[in-house]
One Martini backbone bead per residue (centre of mass of N, CA, C, O) as a GRO file, in nm:
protein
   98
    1UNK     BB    1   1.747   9.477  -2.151
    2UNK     BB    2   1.859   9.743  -2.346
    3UNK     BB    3   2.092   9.724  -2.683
    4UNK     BB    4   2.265   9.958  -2.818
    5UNK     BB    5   2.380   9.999  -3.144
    6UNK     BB    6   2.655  10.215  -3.252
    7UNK     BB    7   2.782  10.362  -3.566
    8UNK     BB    8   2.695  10.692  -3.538
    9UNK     BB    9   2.789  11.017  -3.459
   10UNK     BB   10   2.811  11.303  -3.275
   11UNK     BB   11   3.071  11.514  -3.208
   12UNK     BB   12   3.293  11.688  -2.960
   13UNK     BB   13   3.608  11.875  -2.899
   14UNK     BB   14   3.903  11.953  -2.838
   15UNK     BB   15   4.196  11.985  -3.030
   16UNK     BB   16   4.487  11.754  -2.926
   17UNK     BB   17   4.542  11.626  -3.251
   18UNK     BB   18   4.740  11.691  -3.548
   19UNK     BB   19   4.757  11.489  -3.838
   20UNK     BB   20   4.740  11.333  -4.118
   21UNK     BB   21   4.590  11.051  -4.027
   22UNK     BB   22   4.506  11.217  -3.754
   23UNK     BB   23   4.233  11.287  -3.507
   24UNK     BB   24   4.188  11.446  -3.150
   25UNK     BB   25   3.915  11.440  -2.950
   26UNK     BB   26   3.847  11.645  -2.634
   27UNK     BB   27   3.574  11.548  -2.370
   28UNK     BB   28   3.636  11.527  -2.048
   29UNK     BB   29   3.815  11.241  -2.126
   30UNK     BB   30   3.705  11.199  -2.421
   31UNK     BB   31   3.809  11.042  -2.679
   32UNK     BB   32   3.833  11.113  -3.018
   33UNK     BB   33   3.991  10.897  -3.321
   34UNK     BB   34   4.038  11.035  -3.655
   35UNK     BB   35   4.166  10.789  -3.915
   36UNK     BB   36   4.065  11.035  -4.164
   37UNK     BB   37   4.209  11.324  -4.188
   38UNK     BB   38   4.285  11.358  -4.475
   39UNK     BB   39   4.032  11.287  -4.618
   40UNK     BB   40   3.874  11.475  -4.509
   41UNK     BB   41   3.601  11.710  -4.462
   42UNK     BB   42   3.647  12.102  -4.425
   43UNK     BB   43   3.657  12.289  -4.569
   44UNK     BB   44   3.739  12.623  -4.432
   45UNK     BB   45   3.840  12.392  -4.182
   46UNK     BB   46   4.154  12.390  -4.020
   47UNK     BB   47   4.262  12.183  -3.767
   48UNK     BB   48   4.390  12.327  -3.468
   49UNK     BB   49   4.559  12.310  -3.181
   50UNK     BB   50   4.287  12.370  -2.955
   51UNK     BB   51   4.032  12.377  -3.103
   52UNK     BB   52   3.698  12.329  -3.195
   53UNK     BB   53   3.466  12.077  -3.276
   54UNK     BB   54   3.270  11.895  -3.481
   55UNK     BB   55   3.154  11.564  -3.588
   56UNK     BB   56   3.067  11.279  -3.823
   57UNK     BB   57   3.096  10.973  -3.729
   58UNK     BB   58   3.237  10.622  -3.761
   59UNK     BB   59   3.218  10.368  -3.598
   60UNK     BB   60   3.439  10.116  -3.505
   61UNK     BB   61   3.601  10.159  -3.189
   62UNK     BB   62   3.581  10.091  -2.797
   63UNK     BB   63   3.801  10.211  -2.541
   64UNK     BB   64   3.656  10.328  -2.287
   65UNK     BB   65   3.751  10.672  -2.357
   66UNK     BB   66   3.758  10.569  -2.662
   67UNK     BB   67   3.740  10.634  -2.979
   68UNK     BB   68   3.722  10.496  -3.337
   69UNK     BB   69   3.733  10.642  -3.631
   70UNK     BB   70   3.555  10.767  -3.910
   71UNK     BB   71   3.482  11.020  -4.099
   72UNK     BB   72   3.277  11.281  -4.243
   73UNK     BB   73   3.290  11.515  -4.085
   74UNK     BB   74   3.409  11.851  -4.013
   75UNK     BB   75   3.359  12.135  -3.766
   76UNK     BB   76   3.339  12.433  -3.645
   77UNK     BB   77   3.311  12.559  -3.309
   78UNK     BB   78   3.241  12.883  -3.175
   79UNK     BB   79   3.028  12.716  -2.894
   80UNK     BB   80   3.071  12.466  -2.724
   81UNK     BB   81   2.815  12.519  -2.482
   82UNK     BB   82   2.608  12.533  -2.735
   83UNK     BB   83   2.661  12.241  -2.799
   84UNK     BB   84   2.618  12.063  -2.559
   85UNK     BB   85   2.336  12.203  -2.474
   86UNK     BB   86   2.193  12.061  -2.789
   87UNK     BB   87   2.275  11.783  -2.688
   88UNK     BB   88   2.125  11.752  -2.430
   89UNK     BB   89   1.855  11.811  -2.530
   90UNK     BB   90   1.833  11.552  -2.741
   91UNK     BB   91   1.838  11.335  -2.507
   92UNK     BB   92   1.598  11.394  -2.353
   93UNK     BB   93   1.394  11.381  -2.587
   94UNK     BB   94   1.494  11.067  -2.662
   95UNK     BB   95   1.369  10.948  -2.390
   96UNK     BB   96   1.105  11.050  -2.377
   97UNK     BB   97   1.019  10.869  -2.634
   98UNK     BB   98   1.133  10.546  -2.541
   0.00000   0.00000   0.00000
């Protein structure tokens, strides 16, 4: 049996908190806590709760449905369901590869 160990991510889903020190995005019940809020970069992009974005996270720790990071970037994503489809294809084209 083979064992990934993941440091880095792209995440994306709802903003569903936003905080100085914390941001939490949701994708159908998968949430990412991202723990350095305040000091992200995020360019004129700035998260407020209801909008879509994706993320490039450093893994801390994950518990269940839960993931703990600290971010690298945030971005707003104004077509979430074409971030998802193109997520969805690079998993597969790397599976086929792997």
């Amino acid at each position: 049996m083979k064992k990934k160990i993941f440091s880095q991510a792209l995440v994306g889903g709802k903003v569903i908190s936003v905080k100085e020190d914390q941001l939490i995005l949701d994708e159908a019940g998968f949430k990412c806590k991202i723990k350095n809020n305040d000091s992200l970069f995020k360019g004129r992009f700035n998260p407020v709760r209801g909008s879509y974005c994706v993320a490039v996270i450093k893994i801390a720790n994950c518990m269940g449905k839960m993931v703990i990071a600290n971010g690298v970037k945030v971005m707003e994503c104004h077509n979430f369901q074409e971030f998802q489809n193109y997520r969805k294809e690079a998993h597969e084209t790397a599976e086929f590869f792997s």
